[in-house]
C-alpha positions as CSV (number, residue, x, y, z in Angstrom):
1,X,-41.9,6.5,101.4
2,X,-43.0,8.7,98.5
3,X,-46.3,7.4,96.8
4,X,-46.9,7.9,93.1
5,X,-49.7,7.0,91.1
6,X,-49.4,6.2,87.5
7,X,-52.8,5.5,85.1
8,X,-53.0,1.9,83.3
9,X,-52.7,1.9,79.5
10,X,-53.5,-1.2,77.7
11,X,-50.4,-3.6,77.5
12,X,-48.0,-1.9,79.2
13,X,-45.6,-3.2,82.2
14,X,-47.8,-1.6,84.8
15,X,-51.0,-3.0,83.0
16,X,-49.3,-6.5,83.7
17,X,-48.4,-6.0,87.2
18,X,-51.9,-4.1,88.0
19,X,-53.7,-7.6,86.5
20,X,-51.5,-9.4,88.3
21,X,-52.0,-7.8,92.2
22,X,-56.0,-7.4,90.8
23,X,-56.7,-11.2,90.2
24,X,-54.7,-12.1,93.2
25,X,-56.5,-9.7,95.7
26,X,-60.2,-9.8,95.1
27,X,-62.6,-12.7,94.2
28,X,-63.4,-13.2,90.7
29,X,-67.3,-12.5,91.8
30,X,-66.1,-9.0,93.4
31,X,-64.0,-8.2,90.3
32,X,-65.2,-6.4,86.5
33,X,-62.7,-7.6,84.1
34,X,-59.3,-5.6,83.9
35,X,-60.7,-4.2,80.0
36,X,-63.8,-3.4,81.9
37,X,-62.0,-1.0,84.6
38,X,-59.5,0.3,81.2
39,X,-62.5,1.6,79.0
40,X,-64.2,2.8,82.7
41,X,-61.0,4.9,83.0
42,X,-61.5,6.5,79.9
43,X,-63.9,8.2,81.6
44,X,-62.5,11.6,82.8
45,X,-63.6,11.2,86.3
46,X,-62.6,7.7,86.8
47,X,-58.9,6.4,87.8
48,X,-57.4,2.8,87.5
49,X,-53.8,3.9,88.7
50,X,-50.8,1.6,89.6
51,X,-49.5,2.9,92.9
52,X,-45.6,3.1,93.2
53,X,-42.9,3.9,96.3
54,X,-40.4,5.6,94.0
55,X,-40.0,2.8,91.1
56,X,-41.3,0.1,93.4
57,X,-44.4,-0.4,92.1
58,X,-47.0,-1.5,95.6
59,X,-50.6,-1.3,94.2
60,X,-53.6,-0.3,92.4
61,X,-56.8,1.8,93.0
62,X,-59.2,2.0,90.8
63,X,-61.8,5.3,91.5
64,X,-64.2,7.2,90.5
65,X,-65.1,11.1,91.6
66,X,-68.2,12.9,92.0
67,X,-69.1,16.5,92.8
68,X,-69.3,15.9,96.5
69,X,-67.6,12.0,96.8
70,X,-65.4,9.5,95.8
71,X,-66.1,6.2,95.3
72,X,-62.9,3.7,96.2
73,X,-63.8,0.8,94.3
74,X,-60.6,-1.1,94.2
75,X,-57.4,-0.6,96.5
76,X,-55.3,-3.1,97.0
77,X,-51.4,-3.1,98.3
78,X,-48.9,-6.4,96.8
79,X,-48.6,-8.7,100.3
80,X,-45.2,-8.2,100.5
81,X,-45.7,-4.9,101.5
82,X,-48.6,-5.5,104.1
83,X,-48.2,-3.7,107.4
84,X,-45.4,-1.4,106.3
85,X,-48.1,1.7,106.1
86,X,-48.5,1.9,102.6
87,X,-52.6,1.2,102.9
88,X,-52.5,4.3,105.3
89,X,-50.4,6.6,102.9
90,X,-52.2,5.5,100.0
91,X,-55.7,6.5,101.7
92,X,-53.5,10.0,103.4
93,X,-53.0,10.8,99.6
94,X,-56.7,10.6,98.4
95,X,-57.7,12.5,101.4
96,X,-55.4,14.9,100.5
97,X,-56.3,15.2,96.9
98,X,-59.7,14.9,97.2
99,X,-59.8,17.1,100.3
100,X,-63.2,18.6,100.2
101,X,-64.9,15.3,99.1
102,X,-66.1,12.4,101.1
103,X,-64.8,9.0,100.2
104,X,-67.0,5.9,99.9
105,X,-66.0,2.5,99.9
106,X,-67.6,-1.0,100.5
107,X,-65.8,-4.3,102.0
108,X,-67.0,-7.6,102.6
109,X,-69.5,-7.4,106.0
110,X,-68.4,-9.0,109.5
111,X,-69.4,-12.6,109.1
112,X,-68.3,-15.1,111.7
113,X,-68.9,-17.8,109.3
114,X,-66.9,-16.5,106.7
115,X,-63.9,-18.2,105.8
116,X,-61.8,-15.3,105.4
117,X,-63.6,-13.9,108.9
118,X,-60.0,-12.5,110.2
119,X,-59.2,-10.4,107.7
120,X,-62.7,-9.0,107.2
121,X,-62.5,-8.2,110.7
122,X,-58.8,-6.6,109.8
123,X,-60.1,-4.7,106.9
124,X,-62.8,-3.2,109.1
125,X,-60.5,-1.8,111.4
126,X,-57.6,-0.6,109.3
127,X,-60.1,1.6,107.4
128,X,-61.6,2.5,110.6
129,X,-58.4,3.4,111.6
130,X,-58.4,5.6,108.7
131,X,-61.0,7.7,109.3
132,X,-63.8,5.9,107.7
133,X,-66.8,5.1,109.4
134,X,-69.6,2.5,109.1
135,X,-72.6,3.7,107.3
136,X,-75.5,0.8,108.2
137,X,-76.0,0.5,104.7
138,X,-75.5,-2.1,102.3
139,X,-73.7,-2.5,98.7
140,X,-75.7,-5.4,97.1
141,X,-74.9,-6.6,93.4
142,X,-74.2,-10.0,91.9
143,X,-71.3,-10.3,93.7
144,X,-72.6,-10.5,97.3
145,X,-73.3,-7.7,99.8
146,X,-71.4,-5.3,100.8
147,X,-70.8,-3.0,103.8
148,X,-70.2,0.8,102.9
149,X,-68.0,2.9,104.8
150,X,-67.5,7.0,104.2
151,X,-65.1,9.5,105.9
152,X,-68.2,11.6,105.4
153,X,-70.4,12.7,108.9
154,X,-73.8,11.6,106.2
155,X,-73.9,9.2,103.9
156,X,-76.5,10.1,101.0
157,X,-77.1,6.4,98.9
158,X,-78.2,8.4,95.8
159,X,-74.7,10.0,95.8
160,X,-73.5,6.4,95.5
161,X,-75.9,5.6,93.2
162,X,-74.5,7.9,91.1
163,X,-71.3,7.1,91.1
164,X,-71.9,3.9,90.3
165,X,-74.0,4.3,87.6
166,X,-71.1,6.9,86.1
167,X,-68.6,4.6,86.5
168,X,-70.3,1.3,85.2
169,X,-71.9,3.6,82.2
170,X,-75.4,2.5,84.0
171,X,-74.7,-1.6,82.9
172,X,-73.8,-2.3,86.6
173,X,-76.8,-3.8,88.2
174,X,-77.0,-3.0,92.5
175,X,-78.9,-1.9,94.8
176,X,-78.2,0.6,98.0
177,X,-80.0,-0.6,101.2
């Protein structure tokens, strides 16, 4: 398996299947619109990056980097590739790169009511198993709540807060709790 990550341009075949996976993978009230995440990208600290195993293309991640943190907003792998480690490489690579940062992302909260409870519950432990923690703190925006997770040993919300605020160019509304 050799990952490669390649940035979104308007229009393009990757643009195309990175809309595609996108739609498919996270809730339209979870989601910014895929011309949102492009002009976010412009930004120099932000990524929206198809992910491919040689020429196979297997996902997105969409990112955004701080002095001290990274903020995972978006990862997701195409199904047919779930369970074949490519989650795990994708998160060995941004450790890697991003070595002497802490990464930050939130995922829907453990809900036994939830309809999609399992693979909440499946989430949770495959970025456990990843190295990322629970923080006790919660993501909340128009979309719902959130748990947040870091690799970090501390989680500071105003480092979040930040990030957020870069990456949204301060017009996403949210609150850290």
């Amino acid at each position: 398996m050799i990952l490669h990550f390649k940035n979104i341009k308007w229009q393009t075949e990757e643009y195309r299947k990175v809309k595609e996976l996108y739609v498919k993978a996270f809730p339209e009230a979870e989601r910014f619109h895929t011309w949102q995440l492009l002009v976010m990208a412009l930004r120099k600290k932000a990524r929206f990056q198809a992910i491919y195993n040689e020429t196979e293309f297997v996902g997105l991640i969409f990112l955004v980097e701080g002095e001290t943190a990274v903020y995972l907003a978006y990862l997701a792998i195409i199904s047919a590739k779930h369970g074949q480690g490519y989650g795990t490489k994708v998160l060995q690579a941004l450790r890697k790169n991003y070595y002497n940062k802490d990464i930050i992302l939130d995922i829907e909260p453990i809900n036994s009511l939830a309809l999609n409870y399992n693979q909440r519950v499946k989430r949770l432990h495959f970025y456990e198993r990843n190295g990322f923690k629970q923080t006790g703190k919660k993501l909340i925006d128009a979309g719902g709540q959130y748990a947040i997770m870091t690799t970090g040993t501390v989680f500071k919300a105003e480092i979040l807060n930040q990030l957020l605020h870069y990456m949204s160019f301060g017009l996403h509304k949210f609150k850290v709790e």
